[in-house]
N, C-alpha and C positions, 0 to 999 in steps of 0.2 A: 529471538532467533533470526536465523538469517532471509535476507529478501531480495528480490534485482535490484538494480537498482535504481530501474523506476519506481519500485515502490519507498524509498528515501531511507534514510539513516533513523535508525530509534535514537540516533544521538542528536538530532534534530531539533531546535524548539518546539515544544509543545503545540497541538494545531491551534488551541484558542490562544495564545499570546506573537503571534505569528503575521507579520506585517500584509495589510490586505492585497499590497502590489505583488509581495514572494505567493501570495497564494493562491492571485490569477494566473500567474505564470505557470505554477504546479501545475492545478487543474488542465491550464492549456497543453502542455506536455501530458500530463495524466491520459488523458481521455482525448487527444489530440488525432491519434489515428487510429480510433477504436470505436467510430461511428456507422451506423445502419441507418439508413431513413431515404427513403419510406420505406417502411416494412409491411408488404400486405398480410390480412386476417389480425391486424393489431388489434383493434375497434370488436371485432368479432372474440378474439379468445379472451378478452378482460372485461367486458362490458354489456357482451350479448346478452347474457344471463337477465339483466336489467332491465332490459327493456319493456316489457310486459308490465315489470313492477312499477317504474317511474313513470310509465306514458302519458298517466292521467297527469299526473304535478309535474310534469316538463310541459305538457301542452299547456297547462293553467299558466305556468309562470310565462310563459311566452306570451300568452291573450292578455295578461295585464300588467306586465312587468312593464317598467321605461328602462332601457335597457341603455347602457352610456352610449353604445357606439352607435343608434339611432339617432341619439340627439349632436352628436358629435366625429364627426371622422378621427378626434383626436383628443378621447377624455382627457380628464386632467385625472393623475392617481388618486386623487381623494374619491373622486365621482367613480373610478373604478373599486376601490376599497368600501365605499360605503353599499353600491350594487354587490359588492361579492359579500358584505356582510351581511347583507338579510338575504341573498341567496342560501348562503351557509347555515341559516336557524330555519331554513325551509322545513318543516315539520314531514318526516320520512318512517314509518313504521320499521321498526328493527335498525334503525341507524344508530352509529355510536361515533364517540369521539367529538373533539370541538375544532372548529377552523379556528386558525388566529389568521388574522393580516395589518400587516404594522409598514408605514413608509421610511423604516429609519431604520439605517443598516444597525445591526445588534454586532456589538465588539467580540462576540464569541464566534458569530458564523463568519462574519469577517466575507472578501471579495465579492459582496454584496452592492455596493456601491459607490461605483468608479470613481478614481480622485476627484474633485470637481463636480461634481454630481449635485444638481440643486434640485434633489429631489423626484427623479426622473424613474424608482424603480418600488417595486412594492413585492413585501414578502408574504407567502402564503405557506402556510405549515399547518395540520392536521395532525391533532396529539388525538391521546387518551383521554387523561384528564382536561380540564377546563384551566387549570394552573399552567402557566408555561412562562418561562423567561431564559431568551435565548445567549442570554450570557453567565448561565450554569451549564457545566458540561453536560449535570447528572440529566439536567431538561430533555436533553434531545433524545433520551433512552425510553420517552413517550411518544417521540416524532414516529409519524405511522405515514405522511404525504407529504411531500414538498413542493414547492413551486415558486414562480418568480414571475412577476409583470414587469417589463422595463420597455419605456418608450425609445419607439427608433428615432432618436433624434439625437446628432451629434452635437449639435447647438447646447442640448444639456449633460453632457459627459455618457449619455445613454446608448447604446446599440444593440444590437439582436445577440450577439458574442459577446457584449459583456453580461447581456441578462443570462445566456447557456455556460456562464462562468460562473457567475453567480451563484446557478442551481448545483453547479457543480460543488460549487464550496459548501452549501447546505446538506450536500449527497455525502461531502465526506467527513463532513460533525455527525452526520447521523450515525456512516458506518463504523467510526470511532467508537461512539458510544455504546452503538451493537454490532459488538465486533462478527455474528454469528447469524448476520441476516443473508439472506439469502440475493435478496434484492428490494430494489423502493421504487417506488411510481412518484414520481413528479408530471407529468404529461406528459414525460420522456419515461424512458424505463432504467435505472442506472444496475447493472451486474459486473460481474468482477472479469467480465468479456467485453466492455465497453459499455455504450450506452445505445439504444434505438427508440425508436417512435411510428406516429402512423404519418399519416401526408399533413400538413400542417393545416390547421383549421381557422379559418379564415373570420373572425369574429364578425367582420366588417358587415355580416351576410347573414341574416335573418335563418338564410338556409342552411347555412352552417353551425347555426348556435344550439342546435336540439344534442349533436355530440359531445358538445361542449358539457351543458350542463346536465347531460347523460353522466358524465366523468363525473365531474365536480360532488352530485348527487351521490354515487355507486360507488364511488372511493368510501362513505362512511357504512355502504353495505357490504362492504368485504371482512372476509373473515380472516383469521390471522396468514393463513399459507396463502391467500390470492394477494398481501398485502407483502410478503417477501418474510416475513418474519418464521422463524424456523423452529422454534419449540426445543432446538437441543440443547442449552442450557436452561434448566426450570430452579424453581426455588421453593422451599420449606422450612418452617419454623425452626430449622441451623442454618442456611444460607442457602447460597447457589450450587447448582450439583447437576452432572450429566450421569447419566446411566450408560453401563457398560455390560455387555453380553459376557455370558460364560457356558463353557461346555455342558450341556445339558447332560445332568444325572443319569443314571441308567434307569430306566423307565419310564423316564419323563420325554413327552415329543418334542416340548420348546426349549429354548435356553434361557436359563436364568439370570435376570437382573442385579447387579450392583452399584450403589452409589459412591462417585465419589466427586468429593467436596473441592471447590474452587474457590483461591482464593480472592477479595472483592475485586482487586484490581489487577490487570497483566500484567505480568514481568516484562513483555515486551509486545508491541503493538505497531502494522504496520497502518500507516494514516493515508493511504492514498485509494484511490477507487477502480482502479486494473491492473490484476498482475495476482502475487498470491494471497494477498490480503489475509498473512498470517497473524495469528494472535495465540498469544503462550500463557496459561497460569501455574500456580502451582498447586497442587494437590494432595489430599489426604483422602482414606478409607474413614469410615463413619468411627471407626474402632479406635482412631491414632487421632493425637492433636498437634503430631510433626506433619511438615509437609514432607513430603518423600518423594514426590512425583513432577513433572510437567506432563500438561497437555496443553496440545499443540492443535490448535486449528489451522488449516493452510488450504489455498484452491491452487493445487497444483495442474501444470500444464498436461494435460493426457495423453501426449506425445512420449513426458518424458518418464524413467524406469522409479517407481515410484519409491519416495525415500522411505518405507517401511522395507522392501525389498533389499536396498543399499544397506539395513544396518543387520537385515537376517545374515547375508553375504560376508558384513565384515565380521560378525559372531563366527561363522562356521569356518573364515579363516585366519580367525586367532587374533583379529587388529588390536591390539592395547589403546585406553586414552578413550574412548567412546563411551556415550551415553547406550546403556541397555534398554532396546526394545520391547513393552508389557503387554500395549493392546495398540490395535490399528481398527480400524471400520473407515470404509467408504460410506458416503451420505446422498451424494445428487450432481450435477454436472450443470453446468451451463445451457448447455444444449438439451439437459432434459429440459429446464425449467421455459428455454423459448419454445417448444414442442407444439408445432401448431400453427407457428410462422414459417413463410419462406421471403429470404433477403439475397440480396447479390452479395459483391463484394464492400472491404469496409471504404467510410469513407472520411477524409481525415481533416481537421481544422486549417485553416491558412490565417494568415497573421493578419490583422487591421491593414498594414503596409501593402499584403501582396490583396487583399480586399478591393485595394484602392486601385490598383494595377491594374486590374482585372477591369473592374468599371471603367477606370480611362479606356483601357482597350474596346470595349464594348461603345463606349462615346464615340471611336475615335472608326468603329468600322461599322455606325450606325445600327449596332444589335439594340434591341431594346431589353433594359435590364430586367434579369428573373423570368426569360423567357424559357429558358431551360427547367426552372423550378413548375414552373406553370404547365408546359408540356408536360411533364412528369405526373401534374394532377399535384404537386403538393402546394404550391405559390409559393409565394415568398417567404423563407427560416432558413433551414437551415443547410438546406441546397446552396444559397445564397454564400454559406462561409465555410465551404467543404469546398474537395474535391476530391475525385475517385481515384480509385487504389488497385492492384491487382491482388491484395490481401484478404481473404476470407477470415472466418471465425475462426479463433483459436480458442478451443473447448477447455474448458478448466474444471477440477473433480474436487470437492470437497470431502476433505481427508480428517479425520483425528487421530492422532497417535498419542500414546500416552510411556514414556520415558522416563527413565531412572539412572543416576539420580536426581533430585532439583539440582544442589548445587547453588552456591553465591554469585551473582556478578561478577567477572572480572574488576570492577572499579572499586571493589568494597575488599581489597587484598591491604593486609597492616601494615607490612613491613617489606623495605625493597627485596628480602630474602627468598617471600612469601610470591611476591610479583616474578621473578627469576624463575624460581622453582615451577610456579604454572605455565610461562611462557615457555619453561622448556619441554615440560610435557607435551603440550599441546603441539609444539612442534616435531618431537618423538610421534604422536598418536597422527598426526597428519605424515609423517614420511611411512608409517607402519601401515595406516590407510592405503597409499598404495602400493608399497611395495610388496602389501599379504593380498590383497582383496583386488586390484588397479581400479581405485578409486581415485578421482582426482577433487578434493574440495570444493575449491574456486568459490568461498567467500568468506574468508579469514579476516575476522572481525570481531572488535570487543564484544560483543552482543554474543559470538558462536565459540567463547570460553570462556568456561562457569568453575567456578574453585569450589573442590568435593571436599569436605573435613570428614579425612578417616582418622585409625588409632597413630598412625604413621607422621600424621599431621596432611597440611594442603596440597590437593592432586589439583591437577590442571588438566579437565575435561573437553574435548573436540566435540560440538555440539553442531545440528541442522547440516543434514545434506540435502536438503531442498533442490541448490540449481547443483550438486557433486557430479560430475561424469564419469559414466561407467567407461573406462579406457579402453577396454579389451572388447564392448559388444559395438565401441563405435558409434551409439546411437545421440539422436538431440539432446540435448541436456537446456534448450529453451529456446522460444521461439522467435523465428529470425527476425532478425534485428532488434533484438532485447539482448542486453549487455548485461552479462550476470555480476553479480559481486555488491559491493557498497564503497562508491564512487570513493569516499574520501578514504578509503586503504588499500584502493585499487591500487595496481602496479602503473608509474609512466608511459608504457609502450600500451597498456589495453586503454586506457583515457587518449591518448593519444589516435589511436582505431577507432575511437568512439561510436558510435551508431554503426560505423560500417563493420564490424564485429574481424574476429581474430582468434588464432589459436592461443587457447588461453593453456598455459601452464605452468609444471610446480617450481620454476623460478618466480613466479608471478606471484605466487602462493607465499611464495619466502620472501620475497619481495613485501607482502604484506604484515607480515610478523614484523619485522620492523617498524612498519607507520603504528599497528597497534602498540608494540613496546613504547614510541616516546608518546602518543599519545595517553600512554595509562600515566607514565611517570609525567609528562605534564599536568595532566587535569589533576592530578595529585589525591587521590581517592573521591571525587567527585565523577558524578556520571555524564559532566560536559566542561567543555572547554571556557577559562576565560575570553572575555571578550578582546581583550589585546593578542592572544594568541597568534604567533604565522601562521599554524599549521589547521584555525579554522577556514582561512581562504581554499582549503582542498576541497572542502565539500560544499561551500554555499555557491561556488563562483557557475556562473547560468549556463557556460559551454564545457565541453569535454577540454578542449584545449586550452582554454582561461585555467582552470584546475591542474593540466599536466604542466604547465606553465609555469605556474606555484609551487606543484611540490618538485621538477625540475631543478627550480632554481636553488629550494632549501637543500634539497640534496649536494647541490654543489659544493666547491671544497672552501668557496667564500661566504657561505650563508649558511652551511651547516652547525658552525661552530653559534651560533646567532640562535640557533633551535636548541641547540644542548645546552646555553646558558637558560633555556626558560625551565630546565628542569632544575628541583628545590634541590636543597643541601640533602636535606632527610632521603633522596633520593639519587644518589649524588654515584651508585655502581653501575646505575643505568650508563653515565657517559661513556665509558672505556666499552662497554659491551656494542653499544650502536654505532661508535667508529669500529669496531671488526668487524660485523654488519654488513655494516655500507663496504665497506673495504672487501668482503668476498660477493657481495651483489652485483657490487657496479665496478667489474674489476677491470672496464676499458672508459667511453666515453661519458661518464658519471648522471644519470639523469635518465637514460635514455630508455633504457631496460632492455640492451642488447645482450647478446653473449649469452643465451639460452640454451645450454645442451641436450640433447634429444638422446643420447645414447645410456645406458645402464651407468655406464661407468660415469659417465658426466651429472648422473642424478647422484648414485651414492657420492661423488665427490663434494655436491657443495651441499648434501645434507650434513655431509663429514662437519663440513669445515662450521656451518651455520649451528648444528648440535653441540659441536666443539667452541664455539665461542659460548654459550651458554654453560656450558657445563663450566668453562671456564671462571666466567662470572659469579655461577652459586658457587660454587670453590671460593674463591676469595672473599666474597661476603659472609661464609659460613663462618670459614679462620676466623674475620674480625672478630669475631663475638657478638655481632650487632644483631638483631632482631630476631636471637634464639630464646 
């Protein structure tokens, strides 16, 4: 289902096959300006508890530990690897779980260590089991801690920003794997509201190192909810399965329990570590061996009107084309789960380049470097590669809904008949959206239209109002400067707006119908694009305007024809239909996604016209006789 689109395209390669350099960059955009640190009472609300228990084996290991950075200002990673490895078998009543620490970046967590890199970084991970191997998905679904050592030194491809990328790239193999955590401790804290910490701890410092290995220690005393992990999907001797409330009997005070069953893997799954970090499966009752169902996990923004709301709204006013609403439950919020801390504002990553800036400047008007961090009481981290923001916490709610019906993928449609016929639903159930309910989508996307097989034969179902805005109440639909949608079906003119954000609307929307149409008929029943593809340059390329660039120019009236040869013969109705498309879209300077009408009459017109090419199309495909 659908996501911003910071949180990336499910049409994305997958995160473990995914090139280490695309996935510092993620990260850095990810969690780029979604930083807290220092955060007071850190140390206090995660660790105090500990104290009493550890004091006597933190004091011991201190009186006769050789400790690296005593013998060296500047361990070498093995000598840190080998100290943190018999720190780790420190023998702890009620501890669980095993450290691993390995110096060789693992090809599944991947952004681990810099191009270049002769060995400059060392990984720390805390499973369940004793078994772990970081280049199986399923492994990281035991990861309970993460962590990174990376030495500050440019001389070996190392710095303090690639080691907090790093951790990051490990923060989001983990939440992949568990799509339903709450949050994870690395030494930082990573949640679906960014990431924070306490003041950085200064190893270097005898005096410093009792917190240290207070953490290290107390990390394997935690119990599942102080560790992030959330208990709502459990499993038994059928599978995996969440419990769901039901109206309590008459006479009974509580409400009763129901199971129902998920299927192993999600239908769709967002990979990124802020934003809504939704994940969809599908579902059955203990009673059926169809699935019948989605549930939808999502941390929606709590700002906005929440999308259980939007689908009671378009039930009571009659919208066609929509998924029906079963069950909803709230779970917990971001701001519950930091409860205990107080933070400023956020504060946001700067590039290696403006890193560099910033130190000449400092050189250059004799400031001494990390003086700022040091005032602060935190020294030198992560002060060092931020800078402050007038942006506070954006609180996020952990929502489940459960939705009917499943429904197929869009990309698993047989025949161009079949492909027709749903696009045009869906495009019927998006104009009925808002001209019954004023509902406005805004993220029209293969991912958020699923083909229903009724007796009738294939419906084409409008699925996720996640970022939908409510028209008529006027209110946020996401939080500013977050760009709703999924970049590569975006309209030109909102790529074009990029980060500085825009009135987004239903030409934008229609606008997108079309990028989905040739992308279904390209990818040719598969759920991604070849690699020779034009139309993948819309969503890899790294700026807003690299991408409105791209798909500008395929739109054009000399490159467009270049697009529609990449669609197959077997698919061959699509062509005629996406020149009349384009032709009532971009009915002035072709690319731009001007010519947006705002009045009644200018919406029902080019729904007219865009419902009426479609209609047009299954008409003619139906005659042939072809795929009935």
């Amino acid at each position: 289902m659908g996501e911003t689109v910071e949180a990336g395209s499910h049409l994305l390669p997958h995160y473990f096959e995914t090139d280490v350099d695309d996935i510092l960059d993620d990260v850095f955009n990810d969690i780029g300006g979604y930083i807290h640190s220092p955060v007071d009472r850190f140390m206090v609300k995660y660790f105090a508890r500990f104290d009493s228990i550890l004091q006597d084996t933190v004091t011991g290991i201190i009186a006769r530990d050789r400790y690296p950075f005593s013998l060296s200002p500047r361990p070498s990673v093995q000598d840190i690897l080998a100290w943190f490895s018999a720190l780790s078998l420190e023998g702890v009543n009620g501890a669980r779980g095993t450290w691993h620490a390995c110096c060789h970046a693992p090809a599944a967590a991947a952004a681990s260590e810099p191009e270049g890199s002769s060995g400059g970084g060392a990984h720390l991970l805390l499973t369940r089991s004793a078994a772990f191997d970081p280049n199986i998905e399923a492994s990281w679904r035991d990861v309970e801690v993460i962590g990174q050592f990376c030495q500050d030194d440019n001389s070996s491809g190392g710095t303090y920003l690639d080691g907090l990328l790093a951790l990051g790239g490990h923060a989001r193999a983990v939440f992949a794997a568990q799509p339903t955590r709450l949050f994870l401790h690395g030494f930082y804290v990573f949640d679906r509201s960014g990431l924070y910490s306490s003041g950085a701890l200064d190893l270097r410092r005898d005096s410093r190192l009792t917190p240290f290995l207070s953490a290290v220690l107390g990390y394997r005393l935690m119990r599942d909810g102080e560790l992030g992990r959330s208990g709502i999907i459990r499993t038994d001797e059928v599978g995996s399965f969440i419990t769901f409330e039901l109206e309590p009997e008459p006479g009974h005070a509580a409400a009763l329990g129901e199971k129902l069953y998920l299927e192993d893997q999600p239908i769709a799954l967002s990979r990124t570590l802020v934003g809504q970090g939704t994940a969809c499966y599908r579902g059955r009752r203990p009673t059926s061996s169809r699935w019948h169902c989605v549930v939808k996990f999502t941390w929606r923004w709590a700002r906005t009107r929440p999308e259980e709301e939007l689908l009671r709204l378009a039930g009571e006013k009659g919208v066609r084309g929509l998924v029906s609403l079963d069950y909803d439950k709230r779970y917990t919020s971001t701001a519950d789960l930091r409860s205990g801390l107080r933070w400023g504002p956020h504060r946001r990553l700067v590039s290696q380049q403006q890193q560099q800036q910033q130190q000449q400047h400092q050189a250059d008007n004799l400031i001494p470097r990390g003086t700022a961090a040091a005032a602060a009481g935190a020294g030198a981290g992560i002060l060092d590669v931020t800078e402050a923001t007038s942006r506070f916490l954006q609180n996020r709610i952990l929502t489940c809904l459960v939705v009917s019906p499943a429904g197929r993928p869009l990309w698993t449609f047989q025949t161009a008949l079949e492909l027709l016929r749903v696009l045009c639903d869906a495009v019927s159930a998006h104009w009925s959206l808002l001209q019954r309910a004023g509902i406005l989508h805004r993220d029209v996307s293969p991912q958020n239209i699923v083909i229903a097989d009724g007796d009738s034969g294939s419906v084409g179902i409008l699925i996720d109002l996640d970022v939908a805005l409510d028209v008529a109440s006027g209110g946020p639909a996401s939080p500013p400067g977050e760009v709703v949608g999924t970049r590569m079906f975006m309209a030109v003119e909102l790529l074009l707006l990029g980060k500085e954000g825009g009135r987004h609307t239903h030409r934008h929307d229609l606008e997108s119908f079309l990028y989905v149409l040739l992308w279904a008929a390209i990818a040719n029943g598969s759920d991604s694009l070849l690699g020779g593809s034009r139309l993948r340059l819309w969503g890899i390329e790294k700026t807003w305007d690299d991408s409105a660039a791209h798909k500008a120019r395929d739109m054009s009236a000399d490159s467009f024809s270049v697009v529609l040869a990449e669609i197959p013969p077997r698919l061959a109705a699509v062509r005629p239909l996406a020149k009349n498309l384009r032709r009532v879209l971009f009915p002035e300077v072709v690319g731009t996604g001007t010519g947006t009408g705002t009045g009644t009459d200018d919406v029902d017109a080019v729904y007219d016209a865009v419902l009426g090419a479609f209609e047009e199309a299954v008409a003619l495909e139906a005659g042939s006789g072809r795929g009935l």
